[in-house]
C-alpha positions in Angstrom: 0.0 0.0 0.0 1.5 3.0 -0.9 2.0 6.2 1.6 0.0 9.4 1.3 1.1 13.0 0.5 2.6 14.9 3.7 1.0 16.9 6.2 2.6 19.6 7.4 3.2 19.1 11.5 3.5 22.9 12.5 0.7 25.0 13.2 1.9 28.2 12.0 2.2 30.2 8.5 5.2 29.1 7.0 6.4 32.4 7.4 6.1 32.2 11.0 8.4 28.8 11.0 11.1 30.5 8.9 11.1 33.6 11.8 11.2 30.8 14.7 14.0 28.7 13.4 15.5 31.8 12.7 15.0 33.2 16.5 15.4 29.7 17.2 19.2 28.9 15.6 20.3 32.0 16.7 19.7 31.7 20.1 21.2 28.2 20.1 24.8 29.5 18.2 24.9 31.9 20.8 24.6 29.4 23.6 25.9 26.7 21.3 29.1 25.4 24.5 26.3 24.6 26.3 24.6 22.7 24.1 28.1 20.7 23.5 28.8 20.3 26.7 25.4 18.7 26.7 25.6 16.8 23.8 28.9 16.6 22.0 26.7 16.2 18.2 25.7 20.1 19.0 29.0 21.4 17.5 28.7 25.1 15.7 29.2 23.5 12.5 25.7 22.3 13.1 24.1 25.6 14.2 25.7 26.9 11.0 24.0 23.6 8.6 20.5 24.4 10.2 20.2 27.8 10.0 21.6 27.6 5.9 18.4 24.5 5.7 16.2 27.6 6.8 17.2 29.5 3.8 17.3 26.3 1.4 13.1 25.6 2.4 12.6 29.3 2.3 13.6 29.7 -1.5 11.4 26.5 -3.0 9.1 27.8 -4.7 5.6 29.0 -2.7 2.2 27.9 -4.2 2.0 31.2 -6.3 5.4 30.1 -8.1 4.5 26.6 -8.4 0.9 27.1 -9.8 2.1 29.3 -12.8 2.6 27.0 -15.2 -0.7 25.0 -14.5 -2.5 28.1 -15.0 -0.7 29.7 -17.4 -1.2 26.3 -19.8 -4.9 25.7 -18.6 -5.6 29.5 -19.7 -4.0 28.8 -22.6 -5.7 25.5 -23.2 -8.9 27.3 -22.5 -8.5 29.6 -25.3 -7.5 26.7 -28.1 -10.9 24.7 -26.9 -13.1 27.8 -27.4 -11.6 27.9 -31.3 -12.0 24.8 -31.8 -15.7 24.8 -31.1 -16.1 27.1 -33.8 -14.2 25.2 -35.7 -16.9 22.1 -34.9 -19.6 23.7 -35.8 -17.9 25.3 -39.0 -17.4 21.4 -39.9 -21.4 20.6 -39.0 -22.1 23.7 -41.5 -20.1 21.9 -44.4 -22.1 18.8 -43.5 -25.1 20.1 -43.4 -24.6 21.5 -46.7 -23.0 18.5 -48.5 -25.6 16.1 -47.5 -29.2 15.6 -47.5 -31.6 16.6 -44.6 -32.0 12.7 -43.9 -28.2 12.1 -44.1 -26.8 14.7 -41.9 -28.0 13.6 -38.7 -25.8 10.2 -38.8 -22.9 12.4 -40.5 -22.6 14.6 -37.8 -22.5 12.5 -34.7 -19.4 10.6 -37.4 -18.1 14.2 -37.4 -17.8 13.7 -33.1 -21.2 15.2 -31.7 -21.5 13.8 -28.9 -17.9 14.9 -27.6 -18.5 18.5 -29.0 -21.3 18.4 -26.2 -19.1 17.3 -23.6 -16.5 19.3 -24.6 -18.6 22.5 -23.9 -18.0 22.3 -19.9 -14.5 21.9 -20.8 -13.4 18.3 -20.1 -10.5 18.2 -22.0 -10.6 14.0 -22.6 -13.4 14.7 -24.5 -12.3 17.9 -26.3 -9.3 15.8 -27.5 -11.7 12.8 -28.5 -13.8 15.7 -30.8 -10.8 16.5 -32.4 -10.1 12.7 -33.2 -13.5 12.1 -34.5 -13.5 15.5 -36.3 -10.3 14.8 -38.2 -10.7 11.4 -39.1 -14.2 12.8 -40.4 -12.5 15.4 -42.6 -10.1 12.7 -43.7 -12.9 10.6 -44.9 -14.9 12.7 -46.3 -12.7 16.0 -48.0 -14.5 15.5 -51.4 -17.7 15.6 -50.5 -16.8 18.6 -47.8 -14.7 20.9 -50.7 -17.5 20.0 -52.8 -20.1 21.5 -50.3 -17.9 24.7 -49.6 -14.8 23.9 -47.5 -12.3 25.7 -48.3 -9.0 24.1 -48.8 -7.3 25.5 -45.9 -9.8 24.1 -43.3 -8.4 20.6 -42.8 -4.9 22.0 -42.0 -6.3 24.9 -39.9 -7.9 22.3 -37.6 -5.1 19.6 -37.3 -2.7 22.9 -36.4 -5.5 24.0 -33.7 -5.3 19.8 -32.5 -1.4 20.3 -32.5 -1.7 23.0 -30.3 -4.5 22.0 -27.8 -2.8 18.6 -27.6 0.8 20.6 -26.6 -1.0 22.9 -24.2 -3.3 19.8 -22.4 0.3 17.9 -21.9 2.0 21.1 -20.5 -0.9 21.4 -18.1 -1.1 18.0 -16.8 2.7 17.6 -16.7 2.8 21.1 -14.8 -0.3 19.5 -12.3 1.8 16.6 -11.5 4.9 18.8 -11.1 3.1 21.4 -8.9 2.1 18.7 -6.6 5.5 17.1 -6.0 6.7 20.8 -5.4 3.8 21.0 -2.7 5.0 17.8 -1.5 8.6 19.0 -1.4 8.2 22.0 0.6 5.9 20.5 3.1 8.6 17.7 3.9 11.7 20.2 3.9 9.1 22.6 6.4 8.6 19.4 8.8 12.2 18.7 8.7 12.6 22.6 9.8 9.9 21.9 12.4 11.5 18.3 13.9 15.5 19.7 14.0 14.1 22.6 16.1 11.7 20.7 18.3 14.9 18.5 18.9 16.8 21.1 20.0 14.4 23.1 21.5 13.3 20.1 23.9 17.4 19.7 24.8 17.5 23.7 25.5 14.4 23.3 28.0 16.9 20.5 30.0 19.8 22.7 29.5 18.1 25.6 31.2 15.7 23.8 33.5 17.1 25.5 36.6 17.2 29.2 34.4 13.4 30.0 33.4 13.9 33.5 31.7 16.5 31.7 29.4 14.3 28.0 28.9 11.5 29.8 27.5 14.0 31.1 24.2 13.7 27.4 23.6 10.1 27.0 23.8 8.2 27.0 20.8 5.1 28.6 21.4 6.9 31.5 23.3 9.0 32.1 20.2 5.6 32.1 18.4 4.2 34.9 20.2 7.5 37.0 19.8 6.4 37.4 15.8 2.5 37.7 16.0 0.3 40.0 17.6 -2.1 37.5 19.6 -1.2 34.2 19.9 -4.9 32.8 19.4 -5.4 34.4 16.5 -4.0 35.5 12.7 -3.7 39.0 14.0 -7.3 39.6 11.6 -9.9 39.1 14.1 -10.6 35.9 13.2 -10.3 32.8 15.1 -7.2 30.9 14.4 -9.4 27.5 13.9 -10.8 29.5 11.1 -10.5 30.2 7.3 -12.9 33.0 5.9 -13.6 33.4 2.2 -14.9 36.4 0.2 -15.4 35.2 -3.5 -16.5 37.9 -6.0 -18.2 35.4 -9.0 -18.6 37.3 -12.7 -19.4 36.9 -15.9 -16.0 37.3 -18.4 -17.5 38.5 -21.5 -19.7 41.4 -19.5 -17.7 41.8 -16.6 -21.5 41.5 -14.7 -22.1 39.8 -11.3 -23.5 36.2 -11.5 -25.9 35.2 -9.0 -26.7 32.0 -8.1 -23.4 30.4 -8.5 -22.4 27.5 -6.2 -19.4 27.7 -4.9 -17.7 24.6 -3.0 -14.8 23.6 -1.3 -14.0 20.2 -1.8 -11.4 19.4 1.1 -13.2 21.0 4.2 -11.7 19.7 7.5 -12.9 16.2 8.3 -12.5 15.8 4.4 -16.1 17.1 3.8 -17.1 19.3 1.1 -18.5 22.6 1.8 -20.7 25.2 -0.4 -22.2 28.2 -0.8 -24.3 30.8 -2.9 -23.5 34.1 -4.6 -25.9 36.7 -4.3 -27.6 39.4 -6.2 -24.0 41.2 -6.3 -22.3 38.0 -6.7 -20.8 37.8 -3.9 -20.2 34.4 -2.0 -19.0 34.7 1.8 -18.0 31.2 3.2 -16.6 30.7 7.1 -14.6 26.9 6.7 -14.0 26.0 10.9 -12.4 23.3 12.3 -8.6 24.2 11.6 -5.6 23.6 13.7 -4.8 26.6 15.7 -2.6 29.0 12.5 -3.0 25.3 10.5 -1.7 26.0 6.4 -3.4 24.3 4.0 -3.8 24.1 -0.1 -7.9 24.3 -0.3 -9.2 23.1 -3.8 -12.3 24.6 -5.1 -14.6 24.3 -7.8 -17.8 27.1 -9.2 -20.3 26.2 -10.8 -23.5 28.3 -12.8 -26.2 27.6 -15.0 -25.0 28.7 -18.1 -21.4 28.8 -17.6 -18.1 26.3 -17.3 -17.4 25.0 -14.6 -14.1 26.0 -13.2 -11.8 24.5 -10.4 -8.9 26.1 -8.6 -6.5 26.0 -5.5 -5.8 28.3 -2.4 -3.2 28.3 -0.1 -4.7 29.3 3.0 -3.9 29.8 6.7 -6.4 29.5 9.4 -7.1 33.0 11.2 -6.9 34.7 7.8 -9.9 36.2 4.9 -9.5 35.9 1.8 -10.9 37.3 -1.1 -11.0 35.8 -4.6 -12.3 37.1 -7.8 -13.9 34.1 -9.9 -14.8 34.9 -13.6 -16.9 32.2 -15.5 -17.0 32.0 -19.3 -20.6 31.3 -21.1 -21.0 27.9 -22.2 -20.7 28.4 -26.4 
């Protein structure tokens, strides 16, 4: 059975855990003979190795960084599919013109009907099966097509539009794939942050059992308070169990508020899914409890409308924080 993605093990941003290893390290290099006298491994070469692992997990990329490419190529991607609708519906026009009324119907689901429908919410496996059945179509049947009106051009216009979907769809679920092992990366190198300093923050407390003003330097959640405002909280107002949402949902061709668009968050704690509505000004507020204390998550999300493609996306969120997100939805063709 294989093992499952990491969880991160501190309860802070991961700004927060870059500042405390930070405070952390330095307070240990400059008590670091004590620490050797306690335990001969605690050398200053090794004060000088963690506090250079800081600065390696600091510079992997963040979400933002790591999430370009995916969007860039599912923007992208987006754009090719819309022109090859048209294109579709160019080709039903050519059928519709070469055969008779009683022919067409059986020549046009040939032509790929059926994934032309699909492919209007934008799923992509059946975008690239239109294509397929498109082509092969054209293939079959460019006599009878040129005959009817198609220009000459057509069949190479849409096999370059295929080319191009078909690079863009492999950059985007390439980049998916990469973006998650990039999560995966940073989480692990952020716990191994987390479990050197516990380490030696637990050894500090025995150090410096007898000397309380200098123990709590060592002490985790006393470190923590040095670098936020209120300890209980993200410094926002809002509980530190607690993610709030502001989602601004809009129509891209008209730049008008939709109303009535379900929005849901498909990895609430507990692993439920949670949803909400926007209203008259488009507007979806959504409160997600039942965080760890300053916990930092990636929240996926999906929106929904009649009338419009769907849409899915990610957050990188930490509890005791609001966020607000603009959402625009494109017309279904």
């Amino acid at each position: 059975m294989g093992t499952s993605r990491p969880i991160a093990k501190y309860h802070c941003t991961q700004a927060e855990l870059y500042a405390i290893c930070t405070i952390g390290w330095q307070s240990y290099n400059e008590n670091q003979p004590d620490f050797e006298a306690f335990k001969t491994t605690y050398t200053a070469a090794f004060g000088t190795a963690m506090v250079a692992a800081v600065e390696t997990a600091k510079n992997l990329p963040d979400f933002q960084a790591r999430n370009e490419d995916t969007e860039t190529a599912y923007i992208l991607m987006g754009q090719t599919a819309t022109l090859a609708l048209t294109k579709w519906r160019t080709l039903r026009s050519y059928i519709k013109s070469a055969f008779a009324p009683e022919l067409q119907k059986p020549n046009i689901e040939a032509a790929g009907e059926e994934h032309y429908t699909k492919a209007t919410t934008r799923n992509w496996a059946e975008t690239e099966l239109m294509f397929t059945s498109a082509l092969n179509y054209i293939t079959e049947n460019t006599a009878i097509l040129t005959a009817a009106g198609m220009p000459a051009t057509f069949p190479t216009s849409f096999s370059d539009l295929h080319t191009t979907f078909i690079s863009h769809y492999s950059t985007f679920t390439d980049s998916g794939q990469d973006e998650h092992e990039g999560t995966d990366a940073k989480v692990n190198s952020n716990n191994s942050l987390y479990d050197n300093l516990q380490k030696m923050f637990e050894d500090g407390q025995i150090i410096y059992e007898e000397n309380p003003a200098k123990r709590e330097r060592f002490i985790f959640a006393r470190v923590k308070e040095l670098i936020t405002n209120n300890s209980s909280a993200g410094g926002s107002g809002i509980p530190a169990t607690v993610v709030e949402l502001g989602v601004y949902v809009y129509d891209e061709e008209t730049n008008t508020p939709i109303e009535g668009a379900h929005f849901t968050i498909l990895n609430a704690p507990g692993g439920v899914a949670i949803s909400a509505t926007s209203n008259s000004e488009g507007i979806v507020l959504m409160r997600i409890l039942g965080f760890e204390p300053n916990e930092t998550v990636v929240l996926n999300g999906e929106i929904t409308a009649d009338g419009y493609e769907s849409g899915t996306g990610e957050l990188e969120a930490t509890a005791g924080n609001l966020y607000s997100i603009d959402a625009s939805m494109q017309p279904v063709v």
